[in-house]
Residue, then its C-alpha position, 0 to 999 in steps of 0.5 A: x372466890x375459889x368457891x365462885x371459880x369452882x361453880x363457873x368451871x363445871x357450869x362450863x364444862x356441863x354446856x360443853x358436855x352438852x354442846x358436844x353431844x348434840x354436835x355428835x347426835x347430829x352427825x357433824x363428827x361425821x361423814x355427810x351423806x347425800x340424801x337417798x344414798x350410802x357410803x360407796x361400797x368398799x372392795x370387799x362388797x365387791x367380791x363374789x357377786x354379780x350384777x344385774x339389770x333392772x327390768x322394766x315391765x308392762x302390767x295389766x291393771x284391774x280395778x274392782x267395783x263393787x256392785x249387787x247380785x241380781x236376778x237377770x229375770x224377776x216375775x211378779x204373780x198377781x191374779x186376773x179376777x176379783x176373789x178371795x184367797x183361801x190358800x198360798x202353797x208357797x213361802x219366801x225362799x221356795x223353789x218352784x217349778x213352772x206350772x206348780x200351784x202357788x194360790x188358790x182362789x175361792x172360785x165357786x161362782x166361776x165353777x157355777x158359771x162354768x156349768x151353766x155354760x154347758x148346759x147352754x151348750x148342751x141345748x144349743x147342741x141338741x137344737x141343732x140336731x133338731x134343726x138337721x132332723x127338719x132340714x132332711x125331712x123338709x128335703x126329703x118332702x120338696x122332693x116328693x112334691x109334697x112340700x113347698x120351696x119356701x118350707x125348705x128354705x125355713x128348715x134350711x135357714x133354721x139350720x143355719x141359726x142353730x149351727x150358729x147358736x151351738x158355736x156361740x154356746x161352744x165359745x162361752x164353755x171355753x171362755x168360762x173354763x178359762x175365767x175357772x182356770x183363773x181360780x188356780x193362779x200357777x207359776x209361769x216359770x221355775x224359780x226360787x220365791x222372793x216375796x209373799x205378799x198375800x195371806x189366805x183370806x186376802x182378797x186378791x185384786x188383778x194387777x196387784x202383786x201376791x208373790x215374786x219370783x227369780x230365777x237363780x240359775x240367770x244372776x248378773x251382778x250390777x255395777x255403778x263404773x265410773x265414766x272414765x272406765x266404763x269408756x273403755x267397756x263394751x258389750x261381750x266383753x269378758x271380766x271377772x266376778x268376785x263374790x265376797x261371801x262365797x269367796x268364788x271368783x267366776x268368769x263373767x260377760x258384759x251383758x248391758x251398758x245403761x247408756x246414761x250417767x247417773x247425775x252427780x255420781x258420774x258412773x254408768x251401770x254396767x250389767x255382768x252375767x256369769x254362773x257361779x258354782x255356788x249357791x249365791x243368792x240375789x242382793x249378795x255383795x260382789x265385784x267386777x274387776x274391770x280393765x283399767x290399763x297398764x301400769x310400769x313395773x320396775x323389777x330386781x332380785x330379791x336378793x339385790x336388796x339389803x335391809x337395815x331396820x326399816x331401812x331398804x339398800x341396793x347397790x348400784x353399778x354405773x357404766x365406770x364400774x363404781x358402786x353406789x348403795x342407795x336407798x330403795x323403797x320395794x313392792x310385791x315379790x313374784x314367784x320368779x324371786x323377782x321384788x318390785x322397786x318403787x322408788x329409787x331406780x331407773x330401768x336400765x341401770x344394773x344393781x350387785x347381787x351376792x352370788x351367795x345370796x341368790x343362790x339362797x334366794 
């Protein structure tokens, strides 16, 4: 029996153990404290310090939307005759000036009508002279009396159609150095060369593309906002670039609002021009830092605030002079010493701040 006695006893006194201690893990030995605050502060947190009140601020926000460099001017080189291409000048990533030679073409047929042409002009031209040598003769005898009237109005007459053959002859000169000209297909502006694509011994077809160029000094980066920001953008008005591989923000202008949704996205395109310093290139990845209202800022000293493991504290000072701590979750810092206050403040209320502290501070 004494055996038996023994094992209930410290059975027993094992579950008061254990009930005494979860009582204690749980805090019922303890002062309760109401949740998101601390114990007041005693009279010694009191000394030595001031108090101060929360500032309220009005920020702008900024959203920033990413989008795609371009060029705000793309050209595309084609050629105006049927031919063959005997060379390409240039490659992908090029830098070309305007009126440099980028294809040329086998232009030989054309060369052969080009001198045709003026030999054409060539007899054309000395079959007026022909025609003015008769005109004078056949005045020259209508005044004598020799000739007839009518054999003047022949040599006047055939002045006329010579005159009109030899401009005719000029014209086909002129059209056929230009259709020549064609067998040179040069740059129509200045830009970097984005695309080849022709090879020599292709064979070049009017309209169809052989190169395209853009002009790196005109960039805009184009970007998809969303409807309930881009209500607020307007044409003119200036915003901020970000370009992530450069890491260079440039002052940009909103040059074009797509008046059209894009269907499902809900966002407009919106075209911002700026001028990097660096050297960016089209398709690079960038964004626009578009104006997306204002936002309340509740600010305290950084000092006011007081860490306990990942815990955040402030003491706060009604109208009565009594002290509350209260648990506070902060922000960002400023350079004025200043910490914003997410939660746990109102504006107006005033918080202690060691005099010590924020001198250190």
């Amino acid at each position: 029996m004494s055996a038996s006695l023994g094992r209930v006893v410290q059975v027993g006194a094992g579950i008061a153990l254990v009930v005494a201690t979860v009582a204690w893990l749980s805090g019922s030995c303890g002062e309760k404290i109401e949740p998101g605050s601390a114990p007041p502060a005693t009279s010694s947190d009191t000394a030595d310090s001031t108090t101060v009140a929360v500032e309220r601020t009005l920020e702008a926000v900024v959203e920033a939307v990413s989008g795609t460099v371009v060029s705000a001017r793309h050209t595309t080189v084609s050629a105006k005759i049927l031919a063959r291409i005997e060379d390409v000048k240039v490659r992908a990533g090029s830098e070309v000036a305007a009126g440099d030679v980028l294809v040329v073409l086998d232009s030989r047929d054309l060369a052969a009508q080009a001198r045709e042409a003026e030999e054409a002009r060539a007899a054309a031209r000395s079959q007026l002279e022909l025609a003015r040598r008769e005109r004078d003769r056949s005045q020259e005898l209508f005044a004598q009396g020799v000739a007839a009237r009518r054999d003047l109005d022949r040599a006047l007459s055939a002045i006329q159609g010579a005159a009109a053959e030899a401009e005719r002859a000029e014209q086909h000169v002129r059209d056929a150095e230009v259709a020549h000209s064609h067998g040179e297909i040069r740059s129509p502006v200045a830009g970097r060369v984005v695309d080849r694509l022709a090879e020599p011994g292709d064979t070049a077809s009017p309209g169809v593309p052989l190169l395209r160029i853009y002009d790196p000094s005109v960039l805009r980066l184009e970007a998809a906002v969303r409807e309930s920001l881009a209500q607020h953008l307007s044409v003119g008005q200036r915003v901020s670039v970000f370009i992530e591989a450069t890491s260079e923000r440039s002052d940009g202008e909103i040059e074009e609002i797509v008046p059209q949704a894009e269907t499902g996205a809900r966002t407009f395109l919106v075209k911002v021009r700026f001028a990097p310093r660096a050297a960016v290139l089209s398709g690079m990845f960038g964004r626009v830092e578009v104006p997306a209202g204002e936002r309340e800022r509740f600010l305290v000293p950084a000092a006011a605030i007081e860490r306990i493991g990942q815990l955040e504290f402030v003491t706060v000072v009604g109208d009565d002079g009594r002290a509350e701590r209260r648990l506070v979750t902060s922000g960002t810092r400023n350079e004025r010493g200043q910490a914003e206050v997410l939660s746990g403040l109102a504006a107006g209320e005033r918080v202690r701040v060691s005099k010590a502290a924020d001198s250190r501070g």
